[in-house]
N, C-alpha and C positions, 0 to 999 in steps of 0.2 A: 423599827420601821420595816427592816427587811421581813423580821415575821408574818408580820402582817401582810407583805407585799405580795410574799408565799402563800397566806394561806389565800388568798384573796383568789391568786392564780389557781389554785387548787379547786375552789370553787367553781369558776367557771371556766373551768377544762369539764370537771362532772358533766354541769352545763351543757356545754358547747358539745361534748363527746357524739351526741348522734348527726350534727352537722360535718361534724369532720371526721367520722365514720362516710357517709354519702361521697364524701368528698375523696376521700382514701380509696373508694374502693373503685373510682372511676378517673383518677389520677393523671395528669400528662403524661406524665412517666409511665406509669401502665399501658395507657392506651398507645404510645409512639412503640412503645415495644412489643406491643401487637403487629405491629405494621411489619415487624420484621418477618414475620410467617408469610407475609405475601410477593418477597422479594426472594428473586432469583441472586445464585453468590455472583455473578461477574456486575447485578447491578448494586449488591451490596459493595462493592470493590469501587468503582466506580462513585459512589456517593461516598464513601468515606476519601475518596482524593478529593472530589469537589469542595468538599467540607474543609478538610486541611488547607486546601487551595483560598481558601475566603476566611481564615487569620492571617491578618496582617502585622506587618515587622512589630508594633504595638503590643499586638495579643489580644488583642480587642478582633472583632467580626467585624468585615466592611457591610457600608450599608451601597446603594445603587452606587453611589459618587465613590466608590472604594474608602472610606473613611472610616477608619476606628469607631464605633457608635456601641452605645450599651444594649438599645433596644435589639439592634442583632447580632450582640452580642448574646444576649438570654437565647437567642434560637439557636445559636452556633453550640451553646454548652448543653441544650436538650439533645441538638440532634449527636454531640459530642457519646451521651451519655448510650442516647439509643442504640448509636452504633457500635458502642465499643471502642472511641477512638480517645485511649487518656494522656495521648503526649499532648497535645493541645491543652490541657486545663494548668498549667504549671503558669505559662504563660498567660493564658487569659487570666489568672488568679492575680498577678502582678499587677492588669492594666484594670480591673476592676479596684484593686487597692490603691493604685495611682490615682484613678479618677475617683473616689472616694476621698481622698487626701487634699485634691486636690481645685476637684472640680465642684462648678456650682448644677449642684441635681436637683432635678422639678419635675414635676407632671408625671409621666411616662415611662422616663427614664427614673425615677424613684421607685417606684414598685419595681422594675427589671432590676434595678439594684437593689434591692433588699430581697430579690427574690436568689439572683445571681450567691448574693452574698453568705444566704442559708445553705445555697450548695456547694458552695468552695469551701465554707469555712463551719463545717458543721457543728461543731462544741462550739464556740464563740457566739456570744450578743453581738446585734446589732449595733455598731457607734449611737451614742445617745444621741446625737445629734439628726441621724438618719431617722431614726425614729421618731423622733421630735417632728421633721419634718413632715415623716406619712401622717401624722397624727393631726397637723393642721390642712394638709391635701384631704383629708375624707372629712373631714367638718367644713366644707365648702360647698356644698352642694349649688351647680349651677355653672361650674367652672368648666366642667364635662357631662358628657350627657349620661344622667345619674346611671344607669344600669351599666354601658362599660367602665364607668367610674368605680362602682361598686364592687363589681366583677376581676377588677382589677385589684382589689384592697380587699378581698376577700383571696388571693391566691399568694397575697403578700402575707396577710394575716395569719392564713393555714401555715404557711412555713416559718412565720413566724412565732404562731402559736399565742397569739395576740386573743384571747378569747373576749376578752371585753369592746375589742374590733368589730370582732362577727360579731354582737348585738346590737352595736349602734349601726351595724352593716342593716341588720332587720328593719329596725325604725324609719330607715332612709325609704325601704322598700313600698312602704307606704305611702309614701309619697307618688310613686312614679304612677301614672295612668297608660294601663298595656294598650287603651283602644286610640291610643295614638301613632300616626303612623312612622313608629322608630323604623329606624334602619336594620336589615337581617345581623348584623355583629349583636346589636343592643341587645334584639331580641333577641338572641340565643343565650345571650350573657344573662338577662332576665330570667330566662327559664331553666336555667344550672341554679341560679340564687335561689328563684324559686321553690324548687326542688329540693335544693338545702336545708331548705327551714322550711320543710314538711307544710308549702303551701299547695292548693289544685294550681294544677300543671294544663289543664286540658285545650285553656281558651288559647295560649300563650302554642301548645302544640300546632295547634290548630294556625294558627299564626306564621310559626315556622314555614309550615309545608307553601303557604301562599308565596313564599319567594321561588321555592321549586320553577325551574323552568322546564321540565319536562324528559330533558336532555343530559342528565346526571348532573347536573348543574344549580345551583343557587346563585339569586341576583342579589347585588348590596343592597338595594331599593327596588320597590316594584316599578319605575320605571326606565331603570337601566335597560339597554340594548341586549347585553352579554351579561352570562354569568362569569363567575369567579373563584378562583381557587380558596382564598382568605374565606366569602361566604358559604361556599360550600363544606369548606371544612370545621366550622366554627358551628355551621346546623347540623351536619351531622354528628358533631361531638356533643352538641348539646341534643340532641334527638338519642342519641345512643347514654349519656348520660341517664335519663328520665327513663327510661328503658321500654324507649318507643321501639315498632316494629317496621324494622328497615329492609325488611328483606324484599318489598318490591321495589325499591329504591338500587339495591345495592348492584344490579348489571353494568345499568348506564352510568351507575355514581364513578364503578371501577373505570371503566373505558373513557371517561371524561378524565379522570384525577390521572388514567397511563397516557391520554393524548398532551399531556402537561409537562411529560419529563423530558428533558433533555441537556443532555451531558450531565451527566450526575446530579441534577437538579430539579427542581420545579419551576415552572414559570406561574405570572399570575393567570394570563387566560390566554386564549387560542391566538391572542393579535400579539403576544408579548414573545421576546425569543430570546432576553436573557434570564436564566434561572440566576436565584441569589440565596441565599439562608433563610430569610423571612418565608417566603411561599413553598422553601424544601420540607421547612417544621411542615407549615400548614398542608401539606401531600405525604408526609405518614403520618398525619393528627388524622387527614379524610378513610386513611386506608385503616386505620388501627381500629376508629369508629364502624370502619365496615367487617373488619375481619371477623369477628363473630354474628354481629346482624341478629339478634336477638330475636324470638316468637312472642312480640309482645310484652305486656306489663309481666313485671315480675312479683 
């Protein structure tokens, strides 16, 4: 059985290799470590105490209510990694294994822990049981709105290396209708899948830019008031992903993503004045997608 299960995996890695080639080579991890090229040392200094400052006695990442949470958790151990900060991951390691142990994980907070889980513990399987879980979470279509659903199980998959994931990932694809009016996260999440499995990218581009509000800024929805840090950085990762041409985007983009920082942090928009871990990932996700700004299709 194990032979088989081998060769089976071996198969569709072959497979799957030019999806997670695309995938590889436009990486969170790559792109947040771009971002470091655009920061001066006293605010690298700076963000690495804010960082530290936002684990708690736990070891888990607070979320707004200061609480132990997984989901920011997963941005505490990105931004952990971006900056160079590894006394922090001993203990995060603990309170992800605790809450694994322990805890009952669903939705969200599943992918962040299988995602968490590949980078703490990297020679080591997934618990079967976690697995088992994600496995019934993406054959549910409807529970979320399929393309961040998707989007989500496809960053679990990649680290996980789940190749038979990213197919039934494809199939789902076909189902979703882009000329509906998703929200700018879905769409962007839409047009990385897209892109993945080597589908046209153009209409879905085009799409994107419509949340643009003009002002270096993206709106979650076209009738939001204000843009926001989450969808401006989620379009320009997926814009810079596809290897759109951001270079007359990327003045106002900067001057929006620096009018956001404060005290080692990010906030979410111009009305917000506490930074937290969630919108610091997504303010070197925006800057990392800017730092090179590409000439176009490659």
């Amino acid at each position: 059985m194990k032979l088989l299960e081998k060769l089976l995996k071996t198969i569709f890695k072959l497979a799957g290799s030019r999806i997670l080639h695309r995938f590889q080579a436009s990486s969170i991890e790559k792109v947040l470590k771009k971002s470091i090229d655009l920061l001066d040392e006293q605010t690298l200094l700076e963000m690495k105490a804010f960082v530290v400052q936002q684990q708690t006695a736990s070891g888990g990442f607070a979320d707004k209510a200061g609480n132990s949470d997984l989901y920011y958790s997963l941005f505490g151990c990105y931004l952990a990694e971006a900056l160079d900060i590894p006394d922090v991951m001993p203990s995060l390691k603990q309170y992800v294994k605790t809450r694994i142990q322990t805890g009952d994980i669903r939705g969200i907070s599943l992918y962040c822990t299988a995602i968490l889980h590949t980078k703490l513990w990297e020679n080591e399987s997934l618990p079967p049981k976690l697995k088992q879980k994600i496995a019934v979470e993406t054959q549910q279509p409807g529970k979320q709105e399929a393309g961040y659903s998707n989007f989500l199980s496809l960053i679990s998959f990649y680290y996980l290396e789940n190749y038979v994931g990213l197919y039934r990932i494809q199939k789902q694809l076909k189902t979703i209708d882009i000329r509906r009016n998703l929200p700018c996260p879905v769409t962007a999440a839409h047009l990385v899948l897209q892109y993945c499995f080597g589908k046209p990218t153009h209409e879905l581009e085009e799409l994107m830019h419509s949340f643009y509000r003009g002002n270096g800024s993206f709106m979650a929805i076209h009738q939001a008031p204000i843009g926001d840090l989450l969808s401006t950085a989620v379009s320009l990762y997926a814009l810079d992903f596809v290897k759109a041409d951001l270079r007359a985007l990327k003045p106002d983009c900067l001057n929006y993503v620096d009018s956001l920082y404060a005290d080692g942090g990010f906030c979410a928009t111009e009305l917000d004045v506490s930074p937290d871990v969630e919108y610091t990932f997504y303010g070197l996700l925006a800057l990392g997608a800017l730092s090179t700004a590409v000439s176009g299709k490659q």
